[in-house]
N, C-alpha and C positions, 0 to 999 in steps of 0.2 A: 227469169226476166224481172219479177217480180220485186225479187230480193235486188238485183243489180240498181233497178230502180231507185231503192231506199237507199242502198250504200252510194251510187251518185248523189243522193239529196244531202246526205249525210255529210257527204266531203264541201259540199258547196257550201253549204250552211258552216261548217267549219273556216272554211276559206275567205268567204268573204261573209262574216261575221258579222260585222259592223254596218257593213251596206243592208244585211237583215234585219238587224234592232232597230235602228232607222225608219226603214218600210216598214215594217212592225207598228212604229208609232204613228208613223202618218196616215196607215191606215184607222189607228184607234183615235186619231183626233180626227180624221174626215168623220169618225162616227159620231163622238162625243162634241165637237163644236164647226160644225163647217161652215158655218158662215165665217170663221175666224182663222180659220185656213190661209195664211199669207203661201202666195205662188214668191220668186224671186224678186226683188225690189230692184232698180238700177244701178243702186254700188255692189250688192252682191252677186248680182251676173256676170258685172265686170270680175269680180275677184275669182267668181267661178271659169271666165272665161282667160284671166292671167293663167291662175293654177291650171286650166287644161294646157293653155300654150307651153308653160313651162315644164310639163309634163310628158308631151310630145317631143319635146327637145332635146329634153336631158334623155330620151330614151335613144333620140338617134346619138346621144355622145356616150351611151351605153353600147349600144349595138357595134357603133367603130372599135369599140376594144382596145380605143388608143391610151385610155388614162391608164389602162391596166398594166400596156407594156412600159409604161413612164412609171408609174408605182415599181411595179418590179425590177427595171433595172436601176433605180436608185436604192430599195430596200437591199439588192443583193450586193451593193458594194456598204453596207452597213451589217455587223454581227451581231452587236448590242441589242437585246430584243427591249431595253427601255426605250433605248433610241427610235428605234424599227416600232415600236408602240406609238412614242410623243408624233413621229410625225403621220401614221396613219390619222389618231384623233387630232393633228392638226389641217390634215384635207380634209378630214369632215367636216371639225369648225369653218373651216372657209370657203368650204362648196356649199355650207347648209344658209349663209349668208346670203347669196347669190339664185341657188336652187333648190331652195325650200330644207327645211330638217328632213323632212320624209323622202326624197329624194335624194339627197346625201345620202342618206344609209343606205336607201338600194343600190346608190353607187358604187360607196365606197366598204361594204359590210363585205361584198365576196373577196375583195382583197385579201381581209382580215382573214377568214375561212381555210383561202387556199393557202396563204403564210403557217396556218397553224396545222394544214394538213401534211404539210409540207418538209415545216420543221417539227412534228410531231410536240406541238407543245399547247398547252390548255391557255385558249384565247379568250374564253368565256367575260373577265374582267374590263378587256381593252374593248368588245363588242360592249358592254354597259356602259366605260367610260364617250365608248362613241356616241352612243345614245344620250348622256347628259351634253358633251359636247355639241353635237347638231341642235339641241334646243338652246344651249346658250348663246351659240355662233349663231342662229338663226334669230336671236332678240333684234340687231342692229339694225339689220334694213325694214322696211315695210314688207320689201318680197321678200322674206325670209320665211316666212313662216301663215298657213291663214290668216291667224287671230290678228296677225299685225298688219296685213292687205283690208282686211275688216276695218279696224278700227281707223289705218291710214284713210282708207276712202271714207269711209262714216263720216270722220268729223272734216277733212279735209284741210289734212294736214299738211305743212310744205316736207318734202323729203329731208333735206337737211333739218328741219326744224325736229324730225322723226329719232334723225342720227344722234343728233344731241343731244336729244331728251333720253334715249336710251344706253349710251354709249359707257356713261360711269355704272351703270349697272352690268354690264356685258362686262367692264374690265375686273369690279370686282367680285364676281362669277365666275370671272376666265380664272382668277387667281388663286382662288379657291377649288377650280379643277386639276389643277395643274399639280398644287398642293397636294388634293384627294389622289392623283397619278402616281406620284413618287413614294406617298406612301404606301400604294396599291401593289405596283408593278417592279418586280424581281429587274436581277439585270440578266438574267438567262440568255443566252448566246444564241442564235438563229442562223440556220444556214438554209439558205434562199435560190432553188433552182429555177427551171424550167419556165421561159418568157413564152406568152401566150402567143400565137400565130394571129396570121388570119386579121389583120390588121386593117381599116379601112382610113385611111389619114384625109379622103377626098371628105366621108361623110362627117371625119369632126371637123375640117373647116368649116365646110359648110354651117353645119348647126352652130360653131360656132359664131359663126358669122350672124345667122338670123336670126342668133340669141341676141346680140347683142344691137343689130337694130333696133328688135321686141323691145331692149330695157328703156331704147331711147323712146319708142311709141308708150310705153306706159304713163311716161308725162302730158298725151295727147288725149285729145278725145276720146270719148268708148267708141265712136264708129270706126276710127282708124283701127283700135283691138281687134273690134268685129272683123274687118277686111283684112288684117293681119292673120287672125286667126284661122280665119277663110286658106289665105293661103299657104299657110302651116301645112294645116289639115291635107290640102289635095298634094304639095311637093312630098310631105313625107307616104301618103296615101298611093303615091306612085312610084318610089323608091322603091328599088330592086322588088318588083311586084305587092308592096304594102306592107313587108314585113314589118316596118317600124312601126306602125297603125296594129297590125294584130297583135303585137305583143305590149301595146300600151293598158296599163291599168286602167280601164273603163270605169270600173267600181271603186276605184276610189273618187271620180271625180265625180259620178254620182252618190257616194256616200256624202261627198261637202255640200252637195244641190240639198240634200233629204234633212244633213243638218241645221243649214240657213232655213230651210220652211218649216222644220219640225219646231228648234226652239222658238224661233221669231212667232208661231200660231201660242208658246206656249208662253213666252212675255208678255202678250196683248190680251192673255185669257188671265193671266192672274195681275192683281194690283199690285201685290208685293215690289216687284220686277220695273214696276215704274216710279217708287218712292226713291227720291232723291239718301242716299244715303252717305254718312261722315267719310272720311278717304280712310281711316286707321280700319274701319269695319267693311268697307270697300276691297279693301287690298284681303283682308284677309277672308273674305266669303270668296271673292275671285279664285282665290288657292281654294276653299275647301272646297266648290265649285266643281274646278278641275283636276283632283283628285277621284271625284266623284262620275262626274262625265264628259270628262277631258276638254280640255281648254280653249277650244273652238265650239260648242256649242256654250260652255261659262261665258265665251263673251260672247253668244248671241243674246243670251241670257241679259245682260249686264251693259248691253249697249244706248239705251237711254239713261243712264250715268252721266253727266256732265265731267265730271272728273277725267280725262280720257288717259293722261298720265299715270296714274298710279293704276284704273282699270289696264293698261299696258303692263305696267310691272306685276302684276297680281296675276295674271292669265300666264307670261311669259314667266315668271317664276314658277306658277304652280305644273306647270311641263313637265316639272320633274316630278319625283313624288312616287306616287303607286303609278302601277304599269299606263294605266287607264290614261291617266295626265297628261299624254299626246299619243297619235298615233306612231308617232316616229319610237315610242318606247315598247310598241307591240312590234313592232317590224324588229325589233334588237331581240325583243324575248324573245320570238319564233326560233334565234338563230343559235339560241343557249342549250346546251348539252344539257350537264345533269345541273336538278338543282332551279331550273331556271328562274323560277318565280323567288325562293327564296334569296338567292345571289343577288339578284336583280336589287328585290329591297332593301333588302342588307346597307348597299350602297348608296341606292338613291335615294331611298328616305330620310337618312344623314344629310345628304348633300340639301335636300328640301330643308331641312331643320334649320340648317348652318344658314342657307344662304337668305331664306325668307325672312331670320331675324335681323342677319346683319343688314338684308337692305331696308329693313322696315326702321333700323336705328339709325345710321346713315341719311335717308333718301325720305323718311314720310316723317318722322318723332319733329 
């Protein structure tokens, strides 16, 4: 019993990883400063309270099983596995736009899986290009991504005014991935069976339907969220006996909570974190930042910066990079064969190099 005990702890702690370094720390700063302790502020509940909504949603448009049978029967009338590659990482780019980077991949990463199970062929590449793709497809919107629901709400941004400031960076990103693609991925021939059953068409209208109310509520008050959220929670709560609530990732949405109050107690404890600093050293601490511990606590970090634009590009670039740089890069490694950490870098560290210079000569010089 004894021993089962430890090998449960053991998995958990592997499993949800992140949500323990977290607690971990919050518990070592309630010791070391508590009076300094920041609980959730009111742009960041909101944003914690987007990211659950959007989280519940995309899980019931997981659960229908509908995107799966529209992916495959479009893959299967394609053999080209470059082709059958460009447009897997192109639904990711433009689910991760919409439903977060980390949510794209869980969406669209078992595609990729079953394609390579399928066609017996090494996907390892396209599952990394996914992975830079969902962080750059996810620069554009606010909801795309935490760091940009943060900083949109923080300074109080207009959404178009979001699009436009980040859009020339997003395209030449995209360019540059697309580039990295063709040089990456073979033209290897793919042959594409077996359509998933078991279909629910009633529950992706649905969600999509209350997604897309949800997007027009985000430009409303937080209390409408709250009431929204409210009724998220009970419709999906009582869907076919709450399946879609039990299989929703809890811990990651309390990983974001532990993040927002861990960094936020540890920008107010150090001075550093509050000196105004140049945008060319700006930009470039943001990247080594999130490299270091990933790009949603760099800009909790980095949120009293007045500069909010280049703190955008600096967070949103440094995504890529080593695994750590977004969570959406841990959810890609998980899914890598042999090799995985070193493949991984191999590529994204290039792509960090390439693209953090070209937009810092472009976009800040």
């Amino acid at each position: 019993m004894e021993r089962f005990d430890k090998e449960a702890i053991k998995k958990y702690i592997q499993k949800e990883f992140l949500f323990v370094i977290f607690a971990v720390l919050f518990i070592i700063l309630l010791v070391l400063v508590p009076r300094k302790v920041l609980l959730l502020k009111n742009t960041e509940y909101q944003v914690v309270l987007i990211l659950a909504s959007i989280i519940i949603l995309t899980q019931g448009i997981k659960e229908s099983k509908y995107l799966n049978v529209s992916a495959y029967k479009l893959i299967s009338r394609v053999g080209n596995g470059r082709v059958v590659g460009i447009f897997l990482i192109f639904i990711t780019f433009i689910f991760s736009m919409f439903l977060t980077n980390d949510i794209a991949l869980l969406i669209t990463i078992p595609f990729v899986i079953s394609i390579g199970d399928i066609a017996k062929k090494d996907i390892d590449y396209i599952i990394i290009l996914q992975a830079i793709a969902a962080n750059v497809g996810s620069m554009l919107f606010p909801i795309g991504n935490p760091q940009n629901l943060l900083i949109w709400k923080h300074y109080n941004i207009s959404f178009i005014h979001f699009i436009s400031m980040m859009a020339p960076v997003v395209i030449l990103n995209t360019i540059i991935l697309v580039l990295f693609y063709f040089i990456i991925v073979d033209r290897e021939y793919y042959k594409v069976i077996n359509v998933p059953a078991n279909v629910d068409k009633k529950l992706f209208n649905i969600s999509i339907l209350i997604m897309f109310i949800f997007f027009i509520l985000i430009f409303t008050y937080s209390l409408y969220i709250v009431v929204y959220f409210i009724i998220i929670a009970l419709f999906y709560g009582m869907y076919k006996k709450g399946k879609i609530i039990k299989n929703i990732d809890l811990f990651l949405i309390l990983t974001f909570m532990l993040i927002f109050i861990d960094f936020n107690t540890i920008r107010i404890s150090l001075p550093v974190f509050q000196t105004q600093i140049s945008p060319s050293y700006l930009y470039f601490w943001g990247i080594a930042l999130s490299q270091v511990v990933s790009n949603v606590p760099a800009t909790t970090l980095l949120i009293s910066q007045h500069n909010y634009r280049i703190l955008a590009y600096s967070v949103n670039i440094g995504g890529n990079g080593t695994v750590i740089g977004s969570i959406a890069n841990l959810i890609a490694l998980k899914q890598i064969k042999n090799s995985g950490m070193k493949k991984f870098h191999k590529i994204s560290l290039v792509f960090l190099l390439i693209t953090s210079l070209m937009v810092y000569m472009v976009f800040i010089l």
